[in-house]
KEZA-655203 format. One record per residue: residue number from 1; x, z, y of N, C-alpha, C in turn; chain. Coordinates in Angstrom, 2 decimals. Layout:
# residues N
{num:NUM&n.u:X&n.w:Z&n.v:Y&ca.u:X&ca.w:Z&ca.v:Y&c.u:X&c.w:Z&c.v:Y&cadena:A} $
...
END
This chain:
# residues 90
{num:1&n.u:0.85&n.w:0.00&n.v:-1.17&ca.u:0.00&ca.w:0.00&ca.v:0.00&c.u:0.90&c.w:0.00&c.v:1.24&cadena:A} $
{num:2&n.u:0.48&n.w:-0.61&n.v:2.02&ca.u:1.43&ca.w:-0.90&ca.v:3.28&c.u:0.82&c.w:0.12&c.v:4.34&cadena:A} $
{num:3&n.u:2.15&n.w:0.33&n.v:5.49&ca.u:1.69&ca.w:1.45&ca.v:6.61&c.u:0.00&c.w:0.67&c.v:7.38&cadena:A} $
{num:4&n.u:0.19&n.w:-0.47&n.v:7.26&ca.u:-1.16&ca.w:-0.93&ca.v:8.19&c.u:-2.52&c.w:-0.60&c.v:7.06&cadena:A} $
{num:5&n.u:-2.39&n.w:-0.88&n.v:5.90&ca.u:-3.84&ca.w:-0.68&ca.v:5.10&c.u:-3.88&c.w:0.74&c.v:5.22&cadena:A} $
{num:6&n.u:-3.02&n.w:2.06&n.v:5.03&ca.u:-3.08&ca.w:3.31&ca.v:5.23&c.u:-3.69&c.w:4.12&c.v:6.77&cadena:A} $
{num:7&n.u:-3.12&n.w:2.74&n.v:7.79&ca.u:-3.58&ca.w:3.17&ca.v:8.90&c.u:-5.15&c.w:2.88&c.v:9.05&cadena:A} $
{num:8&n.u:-5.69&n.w:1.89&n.v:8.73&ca.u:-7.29&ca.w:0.97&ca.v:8.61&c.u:-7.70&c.w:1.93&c.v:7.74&cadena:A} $
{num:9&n.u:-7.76&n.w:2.54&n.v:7.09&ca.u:-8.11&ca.w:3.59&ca.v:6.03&c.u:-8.40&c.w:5.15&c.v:6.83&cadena:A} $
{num:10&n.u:-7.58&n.w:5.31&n.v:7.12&ca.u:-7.51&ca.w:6.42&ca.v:7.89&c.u:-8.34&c.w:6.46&c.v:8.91&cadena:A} $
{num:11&n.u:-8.18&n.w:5.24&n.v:10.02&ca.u:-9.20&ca.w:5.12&ca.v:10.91&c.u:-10.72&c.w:5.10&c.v:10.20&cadena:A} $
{num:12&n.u:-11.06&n.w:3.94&n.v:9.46&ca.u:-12.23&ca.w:4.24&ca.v:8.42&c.u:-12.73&c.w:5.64&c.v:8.14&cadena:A} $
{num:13&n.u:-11.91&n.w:6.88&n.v:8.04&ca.u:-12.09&ca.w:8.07&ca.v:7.14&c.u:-12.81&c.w:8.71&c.v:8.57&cadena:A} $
{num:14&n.u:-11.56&n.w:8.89&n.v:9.53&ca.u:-12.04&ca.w:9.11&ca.v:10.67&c.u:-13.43&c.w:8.77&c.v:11.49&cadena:A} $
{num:15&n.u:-13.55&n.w:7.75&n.v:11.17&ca.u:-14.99&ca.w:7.52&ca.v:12.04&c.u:-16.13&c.w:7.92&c.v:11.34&cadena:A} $
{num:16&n.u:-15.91&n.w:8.47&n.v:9.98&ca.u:-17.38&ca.w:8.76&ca.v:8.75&c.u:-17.28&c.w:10.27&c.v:9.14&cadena:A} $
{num:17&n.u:-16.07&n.w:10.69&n.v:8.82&ca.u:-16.17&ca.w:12.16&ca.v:9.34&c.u:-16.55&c.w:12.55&c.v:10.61&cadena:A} $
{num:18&n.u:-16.77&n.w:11.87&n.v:11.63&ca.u:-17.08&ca.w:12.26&ca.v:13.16&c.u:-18.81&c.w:12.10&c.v:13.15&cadena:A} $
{num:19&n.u:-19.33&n.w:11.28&n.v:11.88&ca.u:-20.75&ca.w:11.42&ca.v:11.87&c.u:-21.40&c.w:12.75&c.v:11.35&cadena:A} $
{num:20&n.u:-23.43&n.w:12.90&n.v:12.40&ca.u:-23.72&ca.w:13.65&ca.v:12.08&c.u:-24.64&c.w:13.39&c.v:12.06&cadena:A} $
{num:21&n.u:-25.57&n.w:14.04&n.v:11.66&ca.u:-27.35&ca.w:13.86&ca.v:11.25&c.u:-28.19&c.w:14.93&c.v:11.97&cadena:A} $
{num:22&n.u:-29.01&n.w:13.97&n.v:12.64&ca.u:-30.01&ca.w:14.46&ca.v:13.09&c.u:-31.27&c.w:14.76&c.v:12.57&cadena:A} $
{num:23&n.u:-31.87&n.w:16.02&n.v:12.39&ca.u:-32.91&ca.w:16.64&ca.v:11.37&c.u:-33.56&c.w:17.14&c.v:12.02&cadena:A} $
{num:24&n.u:-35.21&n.w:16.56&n.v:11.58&ca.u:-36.19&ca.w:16.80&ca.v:12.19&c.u:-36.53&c.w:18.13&c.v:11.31&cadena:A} $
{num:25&n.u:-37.48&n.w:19.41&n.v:11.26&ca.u:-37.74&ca.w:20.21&ca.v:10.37&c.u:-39.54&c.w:19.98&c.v:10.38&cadena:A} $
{num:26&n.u:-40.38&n.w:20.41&n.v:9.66&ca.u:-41.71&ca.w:20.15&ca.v:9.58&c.u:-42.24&c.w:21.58&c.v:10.24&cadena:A} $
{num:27&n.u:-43.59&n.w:21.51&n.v:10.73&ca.u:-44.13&ca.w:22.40&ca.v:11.72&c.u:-45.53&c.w:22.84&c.v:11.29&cadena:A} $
{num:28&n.u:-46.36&n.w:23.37&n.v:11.75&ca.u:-47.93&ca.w:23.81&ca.v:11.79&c.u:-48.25&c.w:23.29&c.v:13.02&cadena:A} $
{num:29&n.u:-47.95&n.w:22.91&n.v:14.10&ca.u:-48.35&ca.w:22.42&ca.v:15.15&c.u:-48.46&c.w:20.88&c.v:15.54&cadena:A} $
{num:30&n.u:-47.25&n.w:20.07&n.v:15.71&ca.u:-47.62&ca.w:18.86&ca.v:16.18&c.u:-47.89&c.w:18.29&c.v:14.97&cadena:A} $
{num:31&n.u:-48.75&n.w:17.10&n.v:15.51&ca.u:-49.66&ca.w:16.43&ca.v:14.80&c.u:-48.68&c.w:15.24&c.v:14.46&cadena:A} $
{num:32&n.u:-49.31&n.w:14.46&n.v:12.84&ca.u:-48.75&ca.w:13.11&ca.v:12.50&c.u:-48.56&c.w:12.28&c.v:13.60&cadena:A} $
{num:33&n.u:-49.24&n.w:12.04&n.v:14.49&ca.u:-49.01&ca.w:10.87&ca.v:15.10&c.u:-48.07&c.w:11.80&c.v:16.68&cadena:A} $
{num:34&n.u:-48.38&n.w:12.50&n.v:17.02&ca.u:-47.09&ca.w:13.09&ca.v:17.78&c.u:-46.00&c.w:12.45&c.v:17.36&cadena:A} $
{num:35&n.u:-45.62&n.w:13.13&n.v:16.15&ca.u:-44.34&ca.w:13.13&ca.v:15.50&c.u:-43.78&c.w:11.80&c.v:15.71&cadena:A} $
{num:36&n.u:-44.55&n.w:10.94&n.v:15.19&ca.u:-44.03&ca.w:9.56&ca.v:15.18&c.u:-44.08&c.w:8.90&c.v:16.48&cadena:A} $
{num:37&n.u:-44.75&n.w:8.93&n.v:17.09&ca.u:-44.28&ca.w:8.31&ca.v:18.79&c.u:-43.25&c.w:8.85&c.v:19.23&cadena:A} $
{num:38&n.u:-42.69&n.w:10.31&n.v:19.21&ca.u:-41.67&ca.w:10.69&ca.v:19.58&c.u:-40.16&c.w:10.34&c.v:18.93&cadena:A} $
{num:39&n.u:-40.27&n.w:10.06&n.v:17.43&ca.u:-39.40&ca.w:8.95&ca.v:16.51&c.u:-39.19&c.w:7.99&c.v:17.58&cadena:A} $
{num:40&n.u:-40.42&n.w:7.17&n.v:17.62&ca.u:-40.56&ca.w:5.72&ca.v:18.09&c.u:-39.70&c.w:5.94&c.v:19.33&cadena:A} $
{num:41&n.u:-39.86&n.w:7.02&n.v:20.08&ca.u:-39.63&ca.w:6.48&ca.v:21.78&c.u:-38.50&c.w:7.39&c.v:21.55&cadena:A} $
{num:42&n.u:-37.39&n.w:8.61&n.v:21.19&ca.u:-36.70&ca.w:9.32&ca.v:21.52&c.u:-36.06&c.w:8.26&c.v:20.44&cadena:A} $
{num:43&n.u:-36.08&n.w:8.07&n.v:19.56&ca.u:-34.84&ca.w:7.44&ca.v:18.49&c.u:-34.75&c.w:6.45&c.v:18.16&cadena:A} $
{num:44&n.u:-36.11&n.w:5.94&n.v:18.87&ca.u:-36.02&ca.w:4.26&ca.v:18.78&c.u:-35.85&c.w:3.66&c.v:17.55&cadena:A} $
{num:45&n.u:-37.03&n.w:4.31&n.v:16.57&ca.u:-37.60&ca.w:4.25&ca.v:15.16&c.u:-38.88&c.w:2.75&c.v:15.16&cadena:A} $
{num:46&n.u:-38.81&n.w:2.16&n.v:14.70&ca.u:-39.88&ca.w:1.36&ca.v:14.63&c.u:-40.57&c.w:1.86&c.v:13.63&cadena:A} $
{num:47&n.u:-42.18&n.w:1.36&n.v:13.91&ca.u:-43.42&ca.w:2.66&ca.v:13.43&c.u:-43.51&c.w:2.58&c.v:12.27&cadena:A} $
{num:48&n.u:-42.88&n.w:1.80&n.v:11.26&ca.u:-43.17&ca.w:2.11&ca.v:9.99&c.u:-41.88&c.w:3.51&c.v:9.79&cadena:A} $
{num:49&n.u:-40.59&n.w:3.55&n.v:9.89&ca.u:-39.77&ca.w:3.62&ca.v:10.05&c.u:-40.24&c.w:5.29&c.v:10.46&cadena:A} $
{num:50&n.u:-40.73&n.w:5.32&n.v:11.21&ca.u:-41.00&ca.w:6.78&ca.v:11.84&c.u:-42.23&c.w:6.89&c.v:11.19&cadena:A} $
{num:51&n.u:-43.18&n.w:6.48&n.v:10.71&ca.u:-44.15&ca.w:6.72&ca.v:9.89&c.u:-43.35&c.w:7.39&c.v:8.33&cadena:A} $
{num:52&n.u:-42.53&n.w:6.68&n.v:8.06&ca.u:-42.07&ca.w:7.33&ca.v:6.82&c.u:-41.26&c.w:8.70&c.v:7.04&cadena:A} $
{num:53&n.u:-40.36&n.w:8.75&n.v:7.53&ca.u:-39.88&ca.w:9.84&ca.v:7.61&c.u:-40.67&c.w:11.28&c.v:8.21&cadena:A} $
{num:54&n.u:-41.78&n.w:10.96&n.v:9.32&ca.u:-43.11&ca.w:12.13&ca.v:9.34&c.u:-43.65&c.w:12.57&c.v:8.05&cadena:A} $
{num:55&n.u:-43.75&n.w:11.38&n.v:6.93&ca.u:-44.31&ca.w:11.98&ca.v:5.47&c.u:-43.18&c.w:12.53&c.v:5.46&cadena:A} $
{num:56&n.u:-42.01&n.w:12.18&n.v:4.94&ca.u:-40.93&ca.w:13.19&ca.v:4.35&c.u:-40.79&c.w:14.58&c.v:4.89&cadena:A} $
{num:57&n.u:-40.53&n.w:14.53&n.v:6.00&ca.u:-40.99&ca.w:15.87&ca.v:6.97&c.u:-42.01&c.w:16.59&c.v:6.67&cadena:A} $
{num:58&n.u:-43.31&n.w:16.20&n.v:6.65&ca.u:-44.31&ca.w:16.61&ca.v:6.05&c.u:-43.82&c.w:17.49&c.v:4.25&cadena:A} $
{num:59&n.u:-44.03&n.w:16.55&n.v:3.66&ca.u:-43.47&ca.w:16.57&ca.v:2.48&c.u:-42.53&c.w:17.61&c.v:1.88&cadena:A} $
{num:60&n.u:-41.70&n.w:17.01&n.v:2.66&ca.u:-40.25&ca.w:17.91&ca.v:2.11&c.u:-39.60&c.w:18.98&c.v:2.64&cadena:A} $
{num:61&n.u:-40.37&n.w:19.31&n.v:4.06&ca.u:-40.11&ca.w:20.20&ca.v:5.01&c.u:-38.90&c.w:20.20&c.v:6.00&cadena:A} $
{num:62&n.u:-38.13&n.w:18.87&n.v:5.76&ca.u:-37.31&ca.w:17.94&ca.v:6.91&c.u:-36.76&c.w:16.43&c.v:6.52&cadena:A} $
{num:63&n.u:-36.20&n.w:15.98&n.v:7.55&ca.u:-35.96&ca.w:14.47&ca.v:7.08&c.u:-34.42&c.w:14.19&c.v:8.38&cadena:A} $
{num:64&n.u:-33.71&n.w:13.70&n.v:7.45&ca.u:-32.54&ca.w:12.97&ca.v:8.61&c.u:-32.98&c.w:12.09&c.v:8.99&cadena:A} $
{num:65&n.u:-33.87&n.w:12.12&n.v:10.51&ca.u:-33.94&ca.w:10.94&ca.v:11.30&c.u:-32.92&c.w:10.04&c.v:11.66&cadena:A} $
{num:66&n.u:-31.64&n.w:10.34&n.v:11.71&ca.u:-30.82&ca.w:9.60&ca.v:12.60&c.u:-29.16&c.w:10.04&c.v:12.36&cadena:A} $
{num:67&n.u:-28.29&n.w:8.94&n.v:12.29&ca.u:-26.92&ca.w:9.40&ca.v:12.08&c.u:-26.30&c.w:8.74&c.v:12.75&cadena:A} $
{num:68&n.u:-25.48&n.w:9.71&n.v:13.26&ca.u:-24.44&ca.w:8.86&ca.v:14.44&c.u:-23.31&c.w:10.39&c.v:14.72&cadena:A} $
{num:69&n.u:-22.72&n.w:9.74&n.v:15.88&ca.u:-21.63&ca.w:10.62&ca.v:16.91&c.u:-22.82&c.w:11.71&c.v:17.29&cadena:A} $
{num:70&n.u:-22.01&n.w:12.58&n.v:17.77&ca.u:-22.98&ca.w:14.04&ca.v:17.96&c.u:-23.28&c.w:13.53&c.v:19.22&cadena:A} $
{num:71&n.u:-22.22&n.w:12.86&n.v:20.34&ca.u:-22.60&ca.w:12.49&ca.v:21.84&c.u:-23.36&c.w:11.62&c.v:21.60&cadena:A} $
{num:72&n.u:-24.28&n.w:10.87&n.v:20.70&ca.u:-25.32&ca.w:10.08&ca.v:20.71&c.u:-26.70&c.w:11.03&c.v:19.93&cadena:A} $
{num:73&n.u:-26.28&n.w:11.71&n.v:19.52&ca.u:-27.49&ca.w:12.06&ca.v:18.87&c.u:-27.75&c.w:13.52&c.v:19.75&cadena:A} $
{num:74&n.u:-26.93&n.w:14.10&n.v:20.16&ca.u:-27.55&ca.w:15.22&ca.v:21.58&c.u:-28.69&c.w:15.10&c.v:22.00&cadena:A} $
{num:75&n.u:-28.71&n.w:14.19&n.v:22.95&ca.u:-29.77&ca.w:13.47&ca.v:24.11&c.u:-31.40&c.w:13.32&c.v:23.11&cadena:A} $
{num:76&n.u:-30.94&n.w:13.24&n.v:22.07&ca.u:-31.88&ca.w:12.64&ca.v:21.50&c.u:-32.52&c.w:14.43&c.v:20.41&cadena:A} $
{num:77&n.u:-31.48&n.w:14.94&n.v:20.49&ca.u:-32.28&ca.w:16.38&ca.v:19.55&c.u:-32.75&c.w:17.12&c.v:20.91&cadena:A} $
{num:78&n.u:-31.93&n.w:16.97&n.v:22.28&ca.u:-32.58&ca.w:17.92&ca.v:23.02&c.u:-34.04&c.w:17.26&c.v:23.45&cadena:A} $
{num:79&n.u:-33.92&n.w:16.22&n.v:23.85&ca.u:-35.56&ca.w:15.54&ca.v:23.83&c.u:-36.41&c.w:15.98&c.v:22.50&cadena:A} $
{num:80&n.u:-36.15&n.w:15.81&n.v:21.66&ca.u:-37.12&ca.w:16.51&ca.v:20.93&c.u:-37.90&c.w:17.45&c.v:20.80&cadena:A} $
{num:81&n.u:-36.87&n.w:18.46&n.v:21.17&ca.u:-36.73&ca.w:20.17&ca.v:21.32&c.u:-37.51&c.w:20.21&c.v:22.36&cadena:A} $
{num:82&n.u:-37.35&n.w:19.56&n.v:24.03&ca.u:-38.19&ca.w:19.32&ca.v:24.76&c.u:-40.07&c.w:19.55&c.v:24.22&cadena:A} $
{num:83&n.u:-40.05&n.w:18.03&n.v:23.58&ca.u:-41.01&ca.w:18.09&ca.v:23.30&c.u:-42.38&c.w:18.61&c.v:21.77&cadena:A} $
{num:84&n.u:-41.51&n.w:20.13&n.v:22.04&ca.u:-41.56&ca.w:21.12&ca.v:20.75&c.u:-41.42&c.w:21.11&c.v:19.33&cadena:A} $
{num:85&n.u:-40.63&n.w:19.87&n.v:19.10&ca.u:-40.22&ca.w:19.40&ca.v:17.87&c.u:-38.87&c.w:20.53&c.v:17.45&cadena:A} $
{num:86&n.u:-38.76&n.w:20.85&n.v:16.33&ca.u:-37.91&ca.w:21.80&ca.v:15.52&c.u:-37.08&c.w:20.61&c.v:15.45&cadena:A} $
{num:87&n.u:-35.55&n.w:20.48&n.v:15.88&ca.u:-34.45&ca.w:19.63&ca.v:15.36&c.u:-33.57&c.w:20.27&c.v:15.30&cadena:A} $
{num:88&n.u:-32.20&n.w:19.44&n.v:14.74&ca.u:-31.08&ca.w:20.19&ca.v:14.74&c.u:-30.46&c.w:18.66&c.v:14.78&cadena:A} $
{num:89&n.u:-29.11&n.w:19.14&n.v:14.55&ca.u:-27.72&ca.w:18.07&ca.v:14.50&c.u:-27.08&c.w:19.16&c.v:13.40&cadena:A} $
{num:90&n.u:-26.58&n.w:18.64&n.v:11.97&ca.u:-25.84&ca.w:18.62&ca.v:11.43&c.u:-24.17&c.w:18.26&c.v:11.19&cadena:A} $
END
């Protein structure tokens, strides 16, 4: 293996490890279709897309909406939180 495939590798490793997941948790309060407009418009879920993961939520009692850099997925758990949604960043 040469210093350049070790370096492309490394960078590769690097950018998977800097990801994180954004997790919605399931509630008694907001409603199915809440949930999913706020998918739609905070994470920019298209409605099937955020339709499914509200069942899983439902369901399973959370769902990774979203994976990325934590500076992209911030903006997007504190809007949630805003709008009384239980999230986190993993």
């Amino acid at each position: 293996m040469t210093f350049t495939e070790i370096q492309e590798k490394t960078s590769v490793l690097d950018q998977l490890v800097e990801q994180r997941d954004l997790i919605v948790y399931n509630d008694d309060f907001n409603t199915f279709d809440f949930v999913i407009e706020s998918l739609v418009k905070v994470c920019k879920h298209d409605k099937i897309q955020a339709e499914q993961c509200t069942m899983l939520i439902h369901y399973k009692g959370k769902c990774q909406v979203k994976r990325g850099e934590y500076k992209e997925l911030q903006p997007m758990c504190t809007s949630l939180l805003e709008r009384g949604i239980t999230a986190e960043i993993e």
